[in-house]
One Martini backbone bead per residue (centre of mass of N, CA, C, O) as a GRO file, in nm:
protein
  119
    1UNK     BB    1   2.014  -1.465   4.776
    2UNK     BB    2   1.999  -1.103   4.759
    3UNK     BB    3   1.868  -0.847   4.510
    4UNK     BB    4   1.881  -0.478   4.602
    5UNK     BB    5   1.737  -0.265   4.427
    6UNK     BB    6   1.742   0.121   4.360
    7UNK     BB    7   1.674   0.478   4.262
    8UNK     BB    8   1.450   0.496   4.078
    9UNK     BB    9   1.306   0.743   3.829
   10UNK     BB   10   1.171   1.061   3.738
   11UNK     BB   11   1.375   1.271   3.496
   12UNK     BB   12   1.509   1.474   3.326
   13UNK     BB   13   1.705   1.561   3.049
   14UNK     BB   14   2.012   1.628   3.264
   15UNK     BB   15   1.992   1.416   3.492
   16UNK     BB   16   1.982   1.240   3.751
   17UNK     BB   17   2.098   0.941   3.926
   18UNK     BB   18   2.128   0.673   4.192
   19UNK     BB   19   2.205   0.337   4.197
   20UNK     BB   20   2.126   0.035   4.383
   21UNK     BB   21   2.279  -0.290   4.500
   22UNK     BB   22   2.229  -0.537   4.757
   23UNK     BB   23   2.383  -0.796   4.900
   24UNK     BB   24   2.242  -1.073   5.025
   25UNK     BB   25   2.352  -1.347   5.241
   26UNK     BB   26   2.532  -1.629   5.181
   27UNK     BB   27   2.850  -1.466   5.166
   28UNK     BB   28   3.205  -1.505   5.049
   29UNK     BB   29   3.152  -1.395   4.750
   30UNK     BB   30   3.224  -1.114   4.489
   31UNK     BB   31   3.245  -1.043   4.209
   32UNK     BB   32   3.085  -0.950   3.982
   33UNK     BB   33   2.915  -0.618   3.883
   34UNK     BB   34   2.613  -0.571   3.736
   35UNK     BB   35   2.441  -0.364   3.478
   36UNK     BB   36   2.139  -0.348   3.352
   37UNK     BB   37   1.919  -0.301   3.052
   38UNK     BB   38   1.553  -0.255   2.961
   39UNK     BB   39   1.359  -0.183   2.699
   40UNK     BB   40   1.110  -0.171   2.541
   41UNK     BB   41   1.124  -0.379   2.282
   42UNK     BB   42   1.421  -0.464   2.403
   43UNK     BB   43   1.696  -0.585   2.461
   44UNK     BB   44   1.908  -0.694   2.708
   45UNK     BB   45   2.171  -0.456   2.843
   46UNK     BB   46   2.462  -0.363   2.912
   47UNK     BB   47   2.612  -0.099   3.093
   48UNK     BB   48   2.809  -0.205   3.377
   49UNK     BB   49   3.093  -0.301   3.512
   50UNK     BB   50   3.255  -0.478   3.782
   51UNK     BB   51   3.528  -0.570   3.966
   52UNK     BB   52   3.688  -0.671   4.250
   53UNK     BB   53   3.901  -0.497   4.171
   54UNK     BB   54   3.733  -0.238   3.952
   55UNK     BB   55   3.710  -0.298   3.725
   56UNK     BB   56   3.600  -0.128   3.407
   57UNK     BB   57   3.276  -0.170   3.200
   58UNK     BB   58   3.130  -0.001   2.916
   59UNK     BB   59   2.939   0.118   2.740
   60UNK     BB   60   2.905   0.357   2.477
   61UNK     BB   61   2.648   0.525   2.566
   62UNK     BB   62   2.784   0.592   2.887
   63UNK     BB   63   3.036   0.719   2.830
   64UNK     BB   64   3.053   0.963   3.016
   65UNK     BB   65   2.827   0.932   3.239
   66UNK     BB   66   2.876   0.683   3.373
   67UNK     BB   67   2.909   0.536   3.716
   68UNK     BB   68   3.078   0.280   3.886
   69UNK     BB   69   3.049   0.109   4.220
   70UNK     BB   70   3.190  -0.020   4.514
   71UNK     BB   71   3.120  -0.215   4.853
   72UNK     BB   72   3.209  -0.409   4.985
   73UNK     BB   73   3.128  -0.375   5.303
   74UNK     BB   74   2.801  -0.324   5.157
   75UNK     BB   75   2.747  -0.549   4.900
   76UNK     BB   76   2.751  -0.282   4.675
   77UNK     BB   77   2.621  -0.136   4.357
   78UNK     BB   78   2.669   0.133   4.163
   79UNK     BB   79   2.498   0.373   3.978
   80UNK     BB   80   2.593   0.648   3.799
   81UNK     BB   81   2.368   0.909   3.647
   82UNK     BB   82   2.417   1.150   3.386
   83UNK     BB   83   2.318   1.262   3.145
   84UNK     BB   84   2.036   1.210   3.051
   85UNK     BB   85   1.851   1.038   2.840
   86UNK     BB   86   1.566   0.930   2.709
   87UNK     BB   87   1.716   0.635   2.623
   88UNK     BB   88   1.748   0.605   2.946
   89UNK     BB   89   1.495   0.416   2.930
   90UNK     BB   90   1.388   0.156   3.132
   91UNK     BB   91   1.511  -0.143   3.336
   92UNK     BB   92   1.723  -0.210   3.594
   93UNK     BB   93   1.989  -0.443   3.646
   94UNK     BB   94   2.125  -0.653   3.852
   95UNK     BB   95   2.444  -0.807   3.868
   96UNK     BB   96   2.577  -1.132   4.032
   97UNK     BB   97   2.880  -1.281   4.123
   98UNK     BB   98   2.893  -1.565   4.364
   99UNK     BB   99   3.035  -1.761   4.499
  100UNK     BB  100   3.316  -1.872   4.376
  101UNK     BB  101   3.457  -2.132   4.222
  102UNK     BB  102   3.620  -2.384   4.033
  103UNK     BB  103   3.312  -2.454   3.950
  104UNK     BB  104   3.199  -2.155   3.987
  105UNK     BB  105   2.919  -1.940   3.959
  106UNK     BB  106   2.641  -1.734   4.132
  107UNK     BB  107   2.385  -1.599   3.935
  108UNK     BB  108   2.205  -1.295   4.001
  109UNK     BB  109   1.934  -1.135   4.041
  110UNK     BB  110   1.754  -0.876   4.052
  111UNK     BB  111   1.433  -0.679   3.996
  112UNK     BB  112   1.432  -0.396   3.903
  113UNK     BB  113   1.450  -0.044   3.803
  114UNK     BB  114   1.287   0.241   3.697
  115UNK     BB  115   1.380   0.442   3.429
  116UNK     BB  116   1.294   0.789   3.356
  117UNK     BB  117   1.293   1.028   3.088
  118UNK     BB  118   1.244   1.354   3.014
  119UNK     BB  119   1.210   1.592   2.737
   0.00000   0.00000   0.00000
C-alpha cells in the first residue's frame, strides 16, 4: 500500500491550496483517512479526518477554513485549505487506515507535502 501526497507550495496569506493523496496497492477497505501536519519544532497534530461514511473532524485552528473530502472510488482524500495564515505551515500528512478486520486496521502514511504561508 502506498500513500501520494501532493498539492503543498508556496502561497500568500489568504491564499489558498487544495491537497491530494491517493492510496494504491492491495486495498479491499479504506476507512478513516486523516491529514496530519507539523511544523518545525513542534509535534504533528491532527488537521482533519473523514471517515468511510463522510463524518468529519477538524481542528479547531482551522474550523470554517479548511475542508476535508474523498472519493471513494479514486482512493483519494482531499484537504481544501482557504484563508491560509502564516501559522498553517507546515509539513503535511496524509494517513489512511486500510484493510480493517476484526483484528484491526493497517495503517500508513503519505511522505508529507510542505505548505509554506508568506505574511
Amino acid at each position: 500500500v502506498q500513500l501520494q501526497a501532493s498539492g503543498g507550495g508556496l502561497v500568500q496569506a489568504g491564499g489558498f491550496l487544495r491537497l491530494s493523496c491517493a492510496v494504491s496497492g492491495i486495498i479491499s477497505s479504506i476507512n478513516a483517512m486523516t491529514w496530519y501536519r507539523q511544523a518545525p519544532g513542534k509535534r504533528r497534530e491532527l488537521v482533519a479526518a473523514i471517515t468511510s461514511g463522510g463524518s468529519t473532524n477538524y481542528a479547531d485552528s482551522v474550523k470554517g477554513r479548511f475542508t476535508i473530502s474523498r472519493d471513494n472510488a479514486k482512493n483519494t482524500v482531499y484537504l481544501q485549505m482557504n484563508s491560509l495564515k502564516p501559522e498553517d505551515t507546515a509539513v503535511y500528512y496524509c494517513n489512511a487506515l486500510v484493510n480493517c478486520s476484526g483484528y484491526g486496521c493497517y495503517e500508513w502514511w503519505g511522505q508529507g507535502t510542505k505548505v509554506t504561508v508568506s505574511s
